[in-house]
N, C-alpha and C positions, 0 to 999 in steps of 0.2 A: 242705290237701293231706294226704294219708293216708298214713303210714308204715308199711312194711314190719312184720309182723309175727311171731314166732315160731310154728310151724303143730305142736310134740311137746314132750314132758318130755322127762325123764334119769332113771333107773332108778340109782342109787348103783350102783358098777361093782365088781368084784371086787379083790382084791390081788396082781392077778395081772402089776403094770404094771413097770417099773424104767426109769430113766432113764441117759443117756446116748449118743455119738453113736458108730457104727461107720466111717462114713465120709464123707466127701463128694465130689462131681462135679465139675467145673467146663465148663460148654460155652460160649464164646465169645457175647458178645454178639451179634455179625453174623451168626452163623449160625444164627439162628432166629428168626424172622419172629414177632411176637405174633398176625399175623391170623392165622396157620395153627395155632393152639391152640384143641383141639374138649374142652368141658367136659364130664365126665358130667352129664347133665341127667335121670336116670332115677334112680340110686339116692340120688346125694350130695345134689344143687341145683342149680341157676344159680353157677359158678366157686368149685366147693367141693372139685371136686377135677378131677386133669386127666387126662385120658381118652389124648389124642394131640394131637402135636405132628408135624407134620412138615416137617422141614428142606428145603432144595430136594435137596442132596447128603448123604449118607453125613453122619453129625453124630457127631465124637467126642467122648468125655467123659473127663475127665482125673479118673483117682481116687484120692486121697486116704489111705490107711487109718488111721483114729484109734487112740489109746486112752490114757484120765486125761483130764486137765485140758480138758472141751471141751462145747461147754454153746450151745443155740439158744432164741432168745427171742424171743414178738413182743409190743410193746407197742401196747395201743392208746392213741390221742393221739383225743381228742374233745371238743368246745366248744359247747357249747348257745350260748356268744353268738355266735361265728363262725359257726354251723350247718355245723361240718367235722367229719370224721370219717377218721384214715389210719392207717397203721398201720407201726409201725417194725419190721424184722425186724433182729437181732443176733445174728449166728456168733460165737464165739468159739473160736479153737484152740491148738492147739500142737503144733511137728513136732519133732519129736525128729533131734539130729544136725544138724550143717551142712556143706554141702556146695556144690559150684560150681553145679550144675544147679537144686539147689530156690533158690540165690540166687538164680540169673536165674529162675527163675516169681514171686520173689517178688515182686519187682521188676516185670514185665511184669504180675501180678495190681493190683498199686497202679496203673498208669498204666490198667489199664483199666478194664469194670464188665462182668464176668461173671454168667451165670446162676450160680445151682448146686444143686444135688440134694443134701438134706442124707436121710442113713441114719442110724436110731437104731437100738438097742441092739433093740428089739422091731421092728424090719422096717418099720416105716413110713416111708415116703419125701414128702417134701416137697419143694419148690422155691422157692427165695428168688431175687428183683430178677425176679418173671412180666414185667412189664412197662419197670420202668426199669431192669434190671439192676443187681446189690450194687456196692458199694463198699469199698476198703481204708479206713478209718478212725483206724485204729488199730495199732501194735504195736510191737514191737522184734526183736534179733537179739542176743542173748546167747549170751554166755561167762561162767559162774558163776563164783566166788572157790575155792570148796571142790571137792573132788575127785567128788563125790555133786548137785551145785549144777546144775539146768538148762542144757543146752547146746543151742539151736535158736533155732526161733522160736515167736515168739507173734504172734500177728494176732487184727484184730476187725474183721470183715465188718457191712455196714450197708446198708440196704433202706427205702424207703420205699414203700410201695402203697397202693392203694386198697379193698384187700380183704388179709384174711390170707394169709401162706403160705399155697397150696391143697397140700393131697394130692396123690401121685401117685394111680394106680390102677398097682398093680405090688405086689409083697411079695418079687420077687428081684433081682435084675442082667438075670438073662435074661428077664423081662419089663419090666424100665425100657429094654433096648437096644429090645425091640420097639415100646414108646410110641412110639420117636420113630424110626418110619420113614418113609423119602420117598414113599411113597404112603399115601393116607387111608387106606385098604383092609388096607391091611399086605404088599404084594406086592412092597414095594420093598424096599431096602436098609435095614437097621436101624443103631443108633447101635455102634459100636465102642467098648469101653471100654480107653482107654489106661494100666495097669496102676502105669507109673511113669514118672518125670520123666525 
């Protein structure tokens, strides 16, 4: 059998790049059907990035605003003797401040397994858990010793898929609410983003 093959090069890229994450999404598991996720198949590939998504209703997204300590990773996991290939995706954040309200999401975030739209620093937007939705894994909820000492929480988001974090196709908010409206077309209702907890 004949395996897939790389079809371009890579031209060394500019330094024009910087790392870090501006925010993240969260949209509920349930409400978003994997079959009704349409890949760009023109510029990017076959699920290299994602074109549209459309929910059956109005799809809110719960977002996040970072900043410091917060960092997205995919590793790849591959076995020539297993003949497998998957790939782990890892959020890491930190919320600043504790409060009653982001307790309870934290909380509600660990018993579930949410998508979510992770935003860098440079406008790219990605999607972790396409398929099986992410997971809590990881974290705590601090109260520092010293007056200057961390006070929130920390979490570690966890994914496993069968292909990378895809891209969105989007570079703002008002076109990540557009991706994901209830009609293919875009004539439907778009995603609502819900500002804070």
């Amino acid at each position: 059998m004949s395996c897939n093959f790389i079809t371009s090069g890579r031209n060394l890229g500019c330094k024009d790049s910087v790392s870090g994450l501006k925010a993240i999404y969260f949209a509920s598991y349930d409400d978003l059907d994997y079959e009704n996720v349409a890949f760009n198949q023109t510029d990017a590939g076959h699920e290299d990035e994602v074109e549209t998504w459309t929910p059956a209703t109005a799809l809110n997204l719960y977002k996040y605003e970072l900043k410091g300590a917060n960092g997205f990773e995919t590793t790849i996991n591959s076995s020539r003797e297993n003949g497998t290939t998957f790939f782990e995706g890892k959020l890491n954040i930190q919320l600043k401040k504790q409060d009653v309200a982001t307790h309870k999401a934290i909380k509600l975030l660990s018993f579930g397994r949410p998508r979510l739209v992770i935003r860098t620093m440079t406008d790219q937007f990605f999607l972790m858990g396409l398929e099986q939705g992410a997971d809590v894994t990881g974290g705590s909820v601090a109260s520092g010793q010293a007056l200057g000492d961390f006070n929130g929480y920390s979490l570690e988001f966890t994914s496993q898929e069968t292909i990378p974090s895809p891209f969105m196709k989007c570079a703002t908010e008002a076109e990540l609410k557009t991706l994901f409206n209830t009609v293919a077309d875009g004539s439907g209702d778009d995603a609502v983003i819900v500002g804070e907890v």
